[in-house]
N, C-alpha and C positions, 0 to 999 in steps of 0.2 A: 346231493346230500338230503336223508331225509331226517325230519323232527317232529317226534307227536308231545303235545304239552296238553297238559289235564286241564279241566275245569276244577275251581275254587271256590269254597263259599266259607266268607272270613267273617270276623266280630263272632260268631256262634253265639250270640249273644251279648253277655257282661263285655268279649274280650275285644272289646273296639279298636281298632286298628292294631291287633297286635295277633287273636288267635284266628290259627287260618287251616281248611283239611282241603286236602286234593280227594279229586272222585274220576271214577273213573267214565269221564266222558273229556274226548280229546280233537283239538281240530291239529291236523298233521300240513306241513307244509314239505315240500321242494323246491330244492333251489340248485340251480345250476350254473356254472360261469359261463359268460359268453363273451367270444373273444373282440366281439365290436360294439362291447361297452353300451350297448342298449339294456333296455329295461321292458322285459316284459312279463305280468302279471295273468292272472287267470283264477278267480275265482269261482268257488262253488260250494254250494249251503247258503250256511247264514251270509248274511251282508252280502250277498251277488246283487251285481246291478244297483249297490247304493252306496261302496266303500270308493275311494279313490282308487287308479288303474296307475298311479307314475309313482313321484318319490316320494308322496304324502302318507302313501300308504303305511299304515302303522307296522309290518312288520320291515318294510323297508325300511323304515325310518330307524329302529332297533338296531337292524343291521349294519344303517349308517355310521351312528352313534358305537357302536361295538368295532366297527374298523380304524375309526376315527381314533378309540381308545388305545388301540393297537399301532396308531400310528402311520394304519396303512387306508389306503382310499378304495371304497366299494365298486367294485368291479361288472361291469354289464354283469345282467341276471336273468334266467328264466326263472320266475316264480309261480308256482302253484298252491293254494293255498284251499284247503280242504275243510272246512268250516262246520261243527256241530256243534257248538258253544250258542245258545241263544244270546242276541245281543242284548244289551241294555236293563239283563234279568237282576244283577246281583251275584253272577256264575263267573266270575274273573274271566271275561274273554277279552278285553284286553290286555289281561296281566300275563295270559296265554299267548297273545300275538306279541305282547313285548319280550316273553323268555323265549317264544319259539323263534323268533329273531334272533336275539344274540346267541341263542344254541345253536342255532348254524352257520351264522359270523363265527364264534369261536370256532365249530369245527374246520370249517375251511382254514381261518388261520391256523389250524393245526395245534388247538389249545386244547391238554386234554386232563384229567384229574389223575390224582396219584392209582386209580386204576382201572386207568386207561380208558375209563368212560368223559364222559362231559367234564367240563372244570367248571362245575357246579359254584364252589366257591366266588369265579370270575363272575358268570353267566347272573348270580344273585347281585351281586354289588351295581354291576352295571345296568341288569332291568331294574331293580328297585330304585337305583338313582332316577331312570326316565320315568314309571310310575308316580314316584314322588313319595309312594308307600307303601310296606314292605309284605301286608299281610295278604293279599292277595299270592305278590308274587313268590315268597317264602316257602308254603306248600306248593305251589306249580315248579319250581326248583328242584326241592327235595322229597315232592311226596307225602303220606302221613300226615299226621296233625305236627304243628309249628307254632312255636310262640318266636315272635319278630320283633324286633326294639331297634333302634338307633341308639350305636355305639359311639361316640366321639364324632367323627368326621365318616364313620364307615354305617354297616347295619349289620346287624347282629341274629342271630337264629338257634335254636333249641328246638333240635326236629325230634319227636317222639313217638311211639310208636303205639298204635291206637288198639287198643282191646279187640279183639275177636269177635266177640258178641255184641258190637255196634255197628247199624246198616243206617246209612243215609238215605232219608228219603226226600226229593228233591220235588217240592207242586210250581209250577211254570204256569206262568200266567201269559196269554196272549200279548197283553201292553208291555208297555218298557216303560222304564224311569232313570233318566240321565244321572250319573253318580254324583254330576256338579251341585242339581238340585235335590235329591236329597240331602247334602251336603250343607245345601245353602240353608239348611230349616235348623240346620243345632246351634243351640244358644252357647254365645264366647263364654258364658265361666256356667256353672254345675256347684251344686252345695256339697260342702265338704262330707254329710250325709251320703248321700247319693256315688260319692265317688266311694269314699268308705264301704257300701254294699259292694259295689260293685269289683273291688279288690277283692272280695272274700270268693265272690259269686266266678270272677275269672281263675281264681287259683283251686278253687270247688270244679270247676270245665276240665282244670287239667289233669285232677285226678280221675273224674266221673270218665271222660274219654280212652283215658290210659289205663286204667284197672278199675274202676267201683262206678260200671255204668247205671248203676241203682239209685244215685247219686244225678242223673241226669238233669230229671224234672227240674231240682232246686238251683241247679247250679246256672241254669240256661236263665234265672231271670236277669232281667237290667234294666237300669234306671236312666243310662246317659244317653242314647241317641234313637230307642224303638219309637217311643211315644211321641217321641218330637217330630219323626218322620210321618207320623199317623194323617195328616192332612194331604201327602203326597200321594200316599197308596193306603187307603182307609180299607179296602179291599183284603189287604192282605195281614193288617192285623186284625181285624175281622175274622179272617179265615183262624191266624193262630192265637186269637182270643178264644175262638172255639175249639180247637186243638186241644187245650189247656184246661179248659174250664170243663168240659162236656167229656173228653178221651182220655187225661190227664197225661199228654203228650208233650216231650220237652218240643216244643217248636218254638223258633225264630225267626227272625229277618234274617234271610241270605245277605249276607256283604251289604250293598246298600239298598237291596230288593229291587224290586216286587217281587219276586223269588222266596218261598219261605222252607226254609230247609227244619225237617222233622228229625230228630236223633234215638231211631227206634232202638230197640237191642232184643236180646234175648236172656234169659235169666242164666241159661250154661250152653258151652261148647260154641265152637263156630259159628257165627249166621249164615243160614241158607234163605232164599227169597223163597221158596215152599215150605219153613218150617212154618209147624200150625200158631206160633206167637207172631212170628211177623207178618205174615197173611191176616192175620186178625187186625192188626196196627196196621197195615196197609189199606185195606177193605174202610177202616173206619176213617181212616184218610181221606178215601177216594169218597164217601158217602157226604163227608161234612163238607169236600172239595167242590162238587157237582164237576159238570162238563165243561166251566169256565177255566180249567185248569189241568195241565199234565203232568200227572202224578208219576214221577219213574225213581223205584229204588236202585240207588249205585250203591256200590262196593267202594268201599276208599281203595284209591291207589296207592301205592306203596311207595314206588321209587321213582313219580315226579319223571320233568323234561325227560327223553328220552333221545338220542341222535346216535340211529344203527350206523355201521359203517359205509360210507360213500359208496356212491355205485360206480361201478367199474364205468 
C-alpha cells in the first residue's frame, strides 16, 4: 500500500490552531504485511539516520493507534518511508506522518469513504486525536484551505476551496524550532482586544483565501501567538517584518515556524510560477530572503492524504 500526504502550514496567521492549507510537497510512505510479524523500517530524506527504526516511530505509532481503534493488532510490516517535509520547520511533517499512518492502517483494514477513496472522515478523527490538534492535520486530510474546531467529544472541519489566484510561497530556514517551545512562549490569557482583532482578522483569511485575495495583506495580521514567539526565532519575523513593511507582502509564521509562509496572488486568472506578478513577488522574496533561506513556491493541493490502490 501506498500513501502520499502533503505538507501544511496552519494559523496563517490570525487563525491559530484552527486555519490550515495543504501544498503541494509530500513525503510518501509503503507499507507491506509481513507474515513473521517483524517490523521493518527504511528511511530516506529528511530524518534518515535520526528518527527511531522499531515501534517508536511515529508513523508506526499512527498505525498502532489506527488498528488498535479497529480493534485489530498491527501486523509485521515492511515500512518505507520517503521523506521531503523539512523537519521541525512549521511544515506539518508530523501531522503528515501521523495521517499518512492511519491512511494506510485504514486501507489495509479495508476502510474506505463513500467513494471509494480514503475514509477521510475515520482517518481525520483518529490523527487529530494523536496530534492533539486539528489544524495541521485537517488540510493534510482533506486538502485546500480548512477551518478545524473541536466539536463535543469529536473535531470538526470546513474544507474550502481556495481562490485560483493564490500561490504559496514557502522561505525554509536551515534551523528548526521544536513546536513544544514555541508553544511553551504564549501567555495563558490574551486581552479581550487582541482576541476581538483577531476574530475579525481570521474570518477576513477566509474570505481573502476563498475569493477576495486583495484582502490578503489585512487579514494575515495577529495579535495572539507571532510576537510572543519573536524571542524563539527573531530571524524569521525579521524576515516577515520586512516582507510587510518594505514589499507589502501578506506574510506569516508557518504553523509554529521558523518557516514563514508568504500568500502571494495574482490580480486575474489562474497563477502560474512564470506569470510577470508572481516572478516579481518571488524575486522580491528571494532579495529580502538572502541565501539563509529556501524560497520555493507551491501550488496548494487540492485533495489532501492520498492511498492509490494496493499493489498487487
Amino acid at each position: 500500500m501506498s500513501v502520499r500526504a502533503p505538507a501544511t502550514s496552519a494559523n496563517l496567521g490570525p487563525g491559530f490552531d484552527a486555519l490550515g492549507l495543504a501544498v503541494q510537497l509530500y513525503n510518501e510512505f509503503d507499507a507491506a504485511v509481513r507474515d513473521d510479524g517483524e517490523l521493518r523500517i527504511r528511511v530516506e530524506g529528511e530524518g534518515a539516520g535520526e528518527v527511531p527504526l522499531d515501534r517508536r516511530h511515529l508513523v508506526v505509532r499512527a498505525m498502532a493507534e489506527a488498528f488498535d481503534r479497529a480493534g485489530e493488532k498491527l501486523p509485521g510490516l515492511d515500512l518505507r518511508c520517503v521523506n521531503r517535509i523539512p523537519h521541525a520547520r512549521g511544515l506539518g511533517s508530523s501531522s503528515s506522518a501521523i495521517v499518512g499512518g492511519v491512511a494506510a492502517a485504514a486501507a489495509l483494514l479495508g476502510r474506505t469513504g463513500p467513494d471509494g477513496g480514503p475514509d477521510r472522515e475515520w482517518i481525520y478523527q483518529v490523527a487529530a486525536d494523536i496530534e492533539g490538534h486539528p489544524d495541521n492535520v485537517a488540510p493534510c486530510v482533506h486538502g485546500g484551505y480548512t477551518v478545524a474546531y473541536r466539536d463535543g467529544g469529536s473535531w470538526g472541519v470546513a474544507r474550502l476551496t481556495p481562490d485560483q489566484r493564490v500561490l504559496p510561497v514557502l522561505c525554509v530556514p536551515g534551523w528548526r524550532l521544536s513546536t513544544e517551545r514555541a508553544r511553551g512562549l504564549l501567555p495563558e490569557t490574551v486581552s479581550h482586544a487582541d482576541a476581538a482583532f483577531n476574530t475579525g482578522r481570521a474570518a477576513l483569511m477566509t474570505a481573502a483565501v476563498c475569493g477576495q485575495p486583495e484582502a490578503l495583506y489585512a487579514a494575515t495580521e495577529d495579535r495572539l501567538h507571532e510576537a510572543y514567539r519573536a524571542p524563539a526565532m527573531p530571524r524569521t519575523l525579521n524576515l516577515i517584518g520586512d516582507l510587510r513593511e518594505h514589499e507589502k507582502l501578506p506574510a506569516v509564521v508557518s504553523g509554529a515556524g521558523p518557516t514563514v509562509l508568504v500568500l502571494c496572488s495574482v490580480a486575474a486568472g489562474a497563477v502560474t510560477e512564470d506569470s510577470p506578478e508572481i516572478t516579481r513577488q518571488v524575486d522580491s522574496i528571494r532579495q529580502r530572503a538572502g541565501n539563509d533561506w529556501d524560497v520555493r513556491p507551491l501550488h496548494i493541493e487540492p485533495a489532501g492524504v492520498r492511498t492509490p490502490s494496493p499493489h498487487p
